[in-house]
C-alpha positions in Angstrom: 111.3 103.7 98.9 110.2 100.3 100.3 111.2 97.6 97.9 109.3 94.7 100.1 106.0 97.2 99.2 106.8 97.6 95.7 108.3 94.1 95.0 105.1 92.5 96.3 103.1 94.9 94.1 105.5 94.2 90.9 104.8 90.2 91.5 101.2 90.6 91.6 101.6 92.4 88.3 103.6 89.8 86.7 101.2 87.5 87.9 98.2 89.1 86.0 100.5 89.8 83.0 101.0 85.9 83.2 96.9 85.3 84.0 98.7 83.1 87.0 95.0 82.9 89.2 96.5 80.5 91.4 99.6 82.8 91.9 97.3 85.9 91.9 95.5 84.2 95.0 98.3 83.5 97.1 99.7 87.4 97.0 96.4 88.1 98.3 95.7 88.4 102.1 92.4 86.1 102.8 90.8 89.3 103.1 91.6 91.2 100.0 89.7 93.9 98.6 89.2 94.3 95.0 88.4 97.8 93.4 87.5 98.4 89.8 87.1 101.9 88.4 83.3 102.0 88.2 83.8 101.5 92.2 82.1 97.7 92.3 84.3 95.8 94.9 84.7 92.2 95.4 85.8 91.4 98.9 87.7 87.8 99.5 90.6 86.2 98.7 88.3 83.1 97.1 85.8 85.2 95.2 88.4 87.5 93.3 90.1 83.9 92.5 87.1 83.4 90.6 86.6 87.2 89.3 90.3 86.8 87.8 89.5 83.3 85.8 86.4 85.2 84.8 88.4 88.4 83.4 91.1 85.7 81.7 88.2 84.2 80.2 87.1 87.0 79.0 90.1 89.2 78.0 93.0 86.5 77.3 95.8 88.5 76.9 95.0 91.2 79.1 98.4 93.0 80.5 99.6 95.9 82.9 102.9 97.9 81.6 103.2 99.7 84.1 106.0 103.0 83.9 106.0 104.6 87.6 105.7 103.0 90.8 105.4 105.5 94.1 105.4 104.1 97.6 104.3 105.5 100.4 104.0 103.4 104.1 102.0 100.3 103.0 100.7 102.1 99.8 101.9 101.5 95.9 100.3 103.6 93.1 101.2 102.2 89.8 100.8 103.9 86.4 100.7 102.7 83.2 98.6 100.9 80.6 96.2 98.4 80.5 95.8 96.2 77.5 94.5 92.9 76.0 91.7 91.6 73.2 87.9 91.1 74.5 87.0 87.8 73.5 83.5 86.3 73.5 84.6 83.1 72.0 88.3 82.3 72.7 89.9 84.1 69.5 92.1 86.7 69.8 91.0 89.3 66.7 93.0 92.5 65.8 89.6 94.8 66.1 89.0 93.7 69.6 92.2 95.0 70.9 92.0 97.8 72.9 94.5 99.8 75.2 94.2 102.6 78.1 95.9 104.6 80.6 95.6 103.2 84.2 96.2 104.2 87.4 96.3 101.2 90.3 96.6 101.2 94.1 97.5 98.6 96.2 97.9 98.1 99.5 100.5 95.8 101.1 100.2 93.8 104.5 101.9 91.7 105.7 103.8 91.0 102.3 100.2 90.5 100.6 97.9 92.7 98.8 95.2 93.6 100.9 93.8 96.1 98.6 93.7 96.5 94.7 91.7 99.1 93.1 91.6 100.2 89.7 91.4 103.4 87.9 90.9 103.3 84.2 88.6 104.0 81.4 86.8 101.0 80.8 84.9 102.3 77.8 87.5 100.7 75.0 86.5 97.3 76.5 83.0 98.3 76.7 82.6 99.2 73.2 84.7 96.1 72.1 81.7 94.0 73.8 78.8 95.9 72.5 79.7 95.4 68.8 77.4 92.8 67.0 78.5 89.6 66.2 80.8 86.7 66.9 83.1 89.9 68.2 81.0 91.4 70.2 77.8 90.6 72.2 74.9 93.6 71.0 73.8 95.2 74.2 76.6 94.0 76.7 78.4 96.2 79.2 
C-alpha cells in the first residue's frame, strides 16, 4: 500500500469535507479530470475550482466518510458515504438532508489528483431539489 497515493487522496477528502476550494485546487494537477456518476466530466483545474464553489453553494455541509481505501499503482478507490443538506437559499433544514453510499476513484500524479470520478446515487439530492417551495425548486434536476 502506497501511503503518498492514499495520503494525497485522504487530503483532498478533508479538503471537501472542509469545502476548502482554494485547497481543493491546489491538490489538483492543472489538468484534472472530474467525473460525476451520471458520467458528465469537467476537465481543468480552473473550471472544477468553480464547479466545487458551485456544489458548496449549493449543498453547504456536504461530506465524504469514507470507510475503505484500496490502492493500486497510481489508483485509490474510496468507499463510503456521501452526505450534506440541499439548500436553495442558504438554510440548512432537517428535510433536505440526505445521505448515500459512494464509491470514488482517484487518480494520483505526481502527488496531485489527476482524476476524480464519482459513483453514487444522486437521486436523494435530486428529489431534495424537486420538492416545491423555499426547499426545493419544482422541476429541478
Amino acid at each position: 500500500m502506497s501511503e503518498s497515493e492514499i495520503g494525497v487522496a485522504q487530503a483532498f477528502v478533508r479538503m471537501i469535507n472542509r469545502q476548502d476550494v482554494a485547497a481543493l485546487a491546489e491538490l489538483m494537477s492543472p489538468d484534472h479530470r472530474f467525473t460525476d456518476s451520471l458520467g458528465n466530466v469537467v476537465a481543468g483545474r480552473e473550471k472544477m475550482r468553480g464547479a466545487w464553489a458551485a456544489y458548496f453553494s449549493m449543498v453547504p455541509d456536504y461530506s465524504l466518510a469514507i470507510d475503505e481505501f484500496y490502492e493500486s499503482g497510481p489508483a485509490v478507490v474510496m468507499l463510503g458515504a456521501a452526505q450534506g443538506t440541499y439548500s436553495a437559499d442558504g438554510t440548512l433544514k432537517d428535510e433536505n438532508r440526505w445521505n448515500t453510499p459512494v464509491a470514488l476513484r482517484a487518480m494520483v500524479r505526481e502527488g496531485l489528483i489527476s482524476e476524480w470520478q464519482v459513483y453514487a446515487d444522486n437521486e436523494p439530492l435530486r428529489e431534495r431539489m424537486r420538492r416545491p417551495g423555499p426547499a426545493g425548486r419544482a422541476g429541478s434536476a
